[in-house]
C-alpha positions as CSV (number, residue, x, y, z in Angstrom):
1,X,61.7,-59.0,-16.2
2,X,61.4,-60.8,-12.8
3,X,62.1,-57.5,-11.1
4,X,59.0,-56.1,-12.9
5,X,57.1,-59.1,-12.1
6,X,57.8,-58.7,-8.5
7,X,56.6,-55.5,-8.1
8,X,53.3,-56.2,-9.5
9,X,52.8,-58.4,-7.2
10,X,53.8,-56.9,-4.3
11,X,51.6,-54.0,-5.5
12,X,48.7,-56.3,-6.3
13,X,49.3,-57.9,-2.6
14,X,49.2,-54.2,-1.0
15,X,46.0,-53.0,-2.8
16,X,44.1,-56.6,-2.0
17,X,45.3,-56.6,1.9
18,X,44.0,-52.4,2.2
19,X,40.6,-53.1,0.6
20,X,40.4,-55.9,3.0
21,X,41.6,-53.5,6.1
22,X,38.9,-50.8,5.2
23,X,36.1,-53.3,4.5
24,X,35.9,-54.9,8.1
25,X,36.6,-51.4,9.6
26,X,33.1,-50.3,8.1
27,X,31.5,-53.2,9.1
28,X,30.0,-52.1,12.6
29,X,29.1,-48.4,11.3
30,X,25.9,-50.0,9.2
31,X,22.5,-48.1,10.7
32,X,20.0,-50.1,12.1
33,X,16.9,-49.1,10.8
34,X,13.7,-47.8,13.5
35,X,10.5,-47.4,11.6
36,X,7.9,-44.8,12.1
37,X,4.5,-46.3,11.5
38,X,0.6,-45.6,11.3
39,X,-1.5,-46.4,14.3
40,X,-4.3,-45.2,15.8
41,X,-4.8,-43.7,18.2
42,X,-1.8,-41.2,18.5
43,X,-1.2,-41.4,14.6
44,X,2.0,-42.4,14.4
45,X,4.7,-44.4,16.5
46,X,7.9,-46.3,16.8
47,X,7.9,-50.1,15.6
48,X,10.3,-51.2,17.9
49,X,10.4,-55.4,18.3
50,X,7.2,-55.6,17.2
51,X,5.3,-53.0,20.0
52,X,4.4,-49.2,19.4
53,X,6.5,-47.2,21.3
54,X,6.2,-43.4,22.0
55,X,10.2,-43.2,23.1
56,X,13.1,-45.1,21.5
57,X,16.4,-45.2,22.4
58,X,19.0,-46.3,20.5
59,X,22.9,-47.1,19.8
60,X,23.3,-45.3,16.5
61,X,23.9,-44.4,14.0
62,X,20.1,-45.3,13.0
63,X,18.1,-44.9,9.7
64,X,15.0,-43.5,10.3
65,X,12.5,-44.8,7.7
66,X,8.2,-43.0,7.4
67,X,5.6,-45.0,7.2
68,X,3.3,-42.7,8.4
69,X,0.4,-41.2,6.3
70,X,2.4,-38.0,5.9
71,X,6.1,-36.3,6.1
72,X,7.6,-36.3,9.4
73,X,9.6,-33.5,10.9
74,X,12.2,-34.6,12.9
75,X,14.1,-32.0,14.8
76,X,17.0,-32.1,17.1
77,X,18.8,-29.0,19.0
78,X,20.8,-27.5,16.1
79,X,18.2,-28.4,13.3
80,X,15.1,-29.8,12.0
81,X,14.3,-32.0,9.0
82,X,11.0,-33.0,7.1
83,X,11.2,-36.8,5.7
84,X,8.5,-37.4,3.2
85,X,6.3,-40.7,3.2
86,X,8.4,-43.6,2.4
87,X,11.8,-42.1,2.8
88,X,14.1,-42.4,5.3
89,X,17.1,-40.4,7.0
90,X,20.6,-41.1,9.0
91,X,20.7,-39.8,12.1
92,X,23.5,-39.6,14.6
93,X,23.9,-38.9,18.4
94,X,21.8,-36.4,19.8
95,X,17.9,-36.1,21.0
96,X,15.6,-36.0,18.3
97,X,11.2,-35.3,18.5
98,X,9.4,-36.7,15.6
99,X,6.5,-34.9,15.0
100,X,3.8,-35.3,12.0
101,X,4.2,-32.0,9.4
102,X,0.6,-30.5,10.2
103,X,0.3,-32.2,13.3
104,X,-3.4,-32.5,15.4
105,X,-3.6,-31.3,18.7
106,X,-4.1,-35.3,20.1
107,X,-1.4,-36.6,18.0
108,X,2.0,-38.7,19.5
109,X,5.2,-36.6,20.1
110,X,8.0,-38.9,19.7
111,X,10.9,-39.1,21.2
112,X,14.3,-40.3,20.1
113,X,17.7,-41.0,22.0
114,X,20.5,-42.0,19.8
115,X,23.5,-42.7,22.2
C-alpha cells in the first residue's frame, strides 16, 4: 500500500513539474499585435505607438489585426492572404505588403518587416 502511494506521487510530482516546464517555455512566443487602421488620406495605415506609419518593422511573430473599411491582402514572397474587416492573422519572418482588396490608385502600400 505505501509502495502504491509512492508512485502516485512521484507520478503526480512528474506531470505538475512538465506542465510547469512547457508553460514558461511558451511564454515569450505570444504575438504582439500591429493594427491596420482607417485614415485618410492614404486609406489605411499601421497604428504603431500611437502614429500612422506606412512601414513597420517588427520582432515577430506578430498578429496582424483590420480595422480598415475593407479586407486586406497581405502577401509575402511564397503567398498571399485576404483578412476580412475585424479579423486578424499570425504572421511570421518574412516581408510582407498590405494592400486594400480593390485598392485605388492613391491608396497606401504597406510595408511589413517581421525579423
Amino acid at each position: 500500500m505505501k509502495i502504491l502511494a509512492t508512485v502516485f506521487v512521484l507520478a503526480a510530482l512528474a506531470l505538475g513539474t512538465g506542465q510547469a516546464l512547457a508553460a514558461s517555455s511558451h511564454h515569450n512566443s505570444a504575438p504582439r499585435t500591429l493594427k491596420v487602421v482607417m485614415h485618410d488620406p492614404g486609406c489605411h495605415w499601421f497604428l504603431v505607438h500611437g502614429k500612422m506609419r506606412t512601414t513597420a518593422s517588427m520582432k515577430g511573430p506578430i498578429r496582424l489585426q483590420d480595422f480598415d473599411e475593407a479586407a486586406l491582402k497581405v502577401a509575402s514572397r511564397t503567398k498571399s492572404r485576404i483578412v476580412r474587416m475585424g479579423r486578424s492573422v499570425i504572421l511570421h519572418r518574412g516581408r510582407y505588403v498590405v494592400m486594400m482588396v480593390g485598392q485605388a490608385s492613391d491608396d497606401n502600400y504597406l510595408k511589413l518587416t517581421v525579423r
